[in-house]
C-alpha positions, 0 to 999 in steps of 0.5 A, spaced: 479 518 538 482 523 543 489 523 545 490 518 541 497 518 537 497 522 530 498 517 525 498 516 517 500 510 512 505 511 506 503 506 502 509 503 497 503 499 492 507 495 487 511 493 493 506 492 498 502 487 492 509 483 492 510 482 498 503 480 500 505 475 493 510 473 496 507 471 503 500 468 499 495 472 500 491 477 497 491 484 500 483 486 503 484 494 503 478 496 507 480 491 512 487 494 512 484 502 512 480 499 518 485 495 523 489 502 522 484 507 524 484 503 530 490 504 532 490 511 532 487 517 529 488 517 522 490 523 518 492 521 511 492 513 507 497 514 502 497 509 496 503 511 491 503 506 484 506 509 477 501 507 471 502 505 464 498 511 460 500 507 453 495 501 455 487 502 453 486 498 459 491 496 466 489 492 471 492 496 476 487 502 474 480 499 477 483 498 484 486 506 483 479 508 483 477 504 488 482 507 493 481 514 491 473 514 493 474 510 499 479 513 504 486 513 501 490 518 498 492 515 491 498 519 487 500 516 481 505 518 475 507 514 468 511 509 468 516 510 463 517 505 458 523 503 453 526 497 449 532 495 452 538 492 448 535 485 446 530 488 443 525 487 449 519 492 451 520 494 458 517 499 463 522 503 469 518 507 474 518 508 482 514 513 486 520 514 491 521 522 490 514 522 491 513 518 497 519 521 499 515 529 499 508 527 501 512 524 507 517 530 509 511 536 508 506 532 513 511 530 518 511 535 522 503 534 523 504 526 526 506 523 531 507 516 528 508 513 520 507 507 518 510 505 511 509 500 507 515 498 504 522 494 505 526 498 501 533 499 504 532 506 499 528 509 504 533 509 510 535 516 509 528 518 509 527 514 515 532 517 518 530 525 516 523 524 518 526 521 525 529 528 527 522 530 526 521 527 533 516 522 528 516 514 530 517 510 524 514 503 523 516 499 517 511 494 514 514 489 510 516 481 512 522 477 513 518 470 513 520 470 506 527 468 502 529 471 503 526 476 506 522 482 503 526 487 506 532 490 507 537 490 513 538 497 513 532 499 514 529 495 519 535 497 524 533 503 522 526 504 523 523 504 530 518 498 530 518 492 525 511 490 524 511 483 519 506 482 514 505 475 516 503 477 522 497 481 520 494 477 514 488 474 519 486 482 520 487 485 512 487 479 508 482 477 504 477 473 507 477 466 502 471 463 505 467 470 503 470 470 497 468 463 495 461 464 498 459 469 494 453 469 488 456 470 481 455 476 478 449 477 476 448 480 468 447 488 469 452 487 476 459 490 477 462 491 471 470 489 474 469 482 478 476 481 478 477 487 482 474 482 488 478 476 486 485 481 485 484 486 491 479 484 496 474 489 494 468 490 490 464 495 487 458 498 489 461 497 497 458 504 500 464 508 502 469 507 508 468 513 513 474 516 513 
């Protein structure tokens, strides 16, 4: 795509998935790689979750997979997971630090990012990326109460894009879904990578 802006996605995973929750819709991953490669020439598609080692099988797992051979960049690292004073298990981990690095290192290499996420801890970073002479647009919602991201950063970045309003192009079709034959025996092995993420084995690579 000649002359057209350098851009990347910076993916927040476990707030993307909230927020799409949040608006009632299930997230079509092709779909979103496709609506932004349209809108520039696309460097990197970054996806950052943390994982559970602990766990023999975590539903987050398949859709990693799935990301990492079909045009994103995943990164992941541990959750850490702890027992809190009432005895309760619980799991504490954010990829902030790394979405953060991955982010000021490319900078200089963009001409525009798009970072899919509301959290305010990220002004800063926005700030600095800025200074770079990088456009910054923040993907998240107000069309939830409330609303899914923070004020600082929507005065902050340069552009808002609400999620609402790209549901029709990267969510998950229903009517596909519901269409669709059962899984045959020999089939996929993971359906529910469909039903949960809008996407299914077997779909050949997308171009990156």
């Amino acid at each position: 795509m000649v002359g057209a802006p350098r851009i990347a996605l910076f993916i927040d995973g476990a707030n993307l998935y909230a927020t799409s929750k949040q608006l009632g819709f299930d997230m079509d991953y092709r779909r979103l790689l496709r609506e932004f490669q349209g809108r520039g020439n696309l460097i990197r598609a970054f996806y950052f979750t943390t994982l559970i080692e602990s766990e023999e099988y975590s539903s987050i797992r398949p859709l990693v997979d799935w990301l990492d051979y079909n045009g994103y960049r995943v990164i992941t690292k541990a959750a850490k997971e702890f027992t809190d004073a009432t005895g309760r298990r619980r799991v504490k981990g954010n990829m902030d630090i790394e979405l953060a690095i991955e982010m000021l290192e490319l900078a200089s290499h963009l001409d525009q990012i798009y970072l899919f996420s509301g959290d305010g801890d990220f002004r800063p970073l926005v700030e600095a990326v800025q200074r770079k002479g990088v456009k910054v647009s923040v993907v998240s919602t107000i069309s939830t109460n409330p609303p899914m991201v923070s004020d600082e950063l929507r005065r902050q970045c340069d552009e808002f894009v609400d999620l609402a309003q790209l549901v029709q192009k990267v969510g998950r079709d229903p009517a596909e879904r519901a269409g669709r034959a059962p899984v045959a025996p020999g089939g996929p092995a993971n359906p529910g990578l469909e039903r949960r993420y809008g996407i299914r084995q077997g779909d050949e690579p997308v171009e990156g």
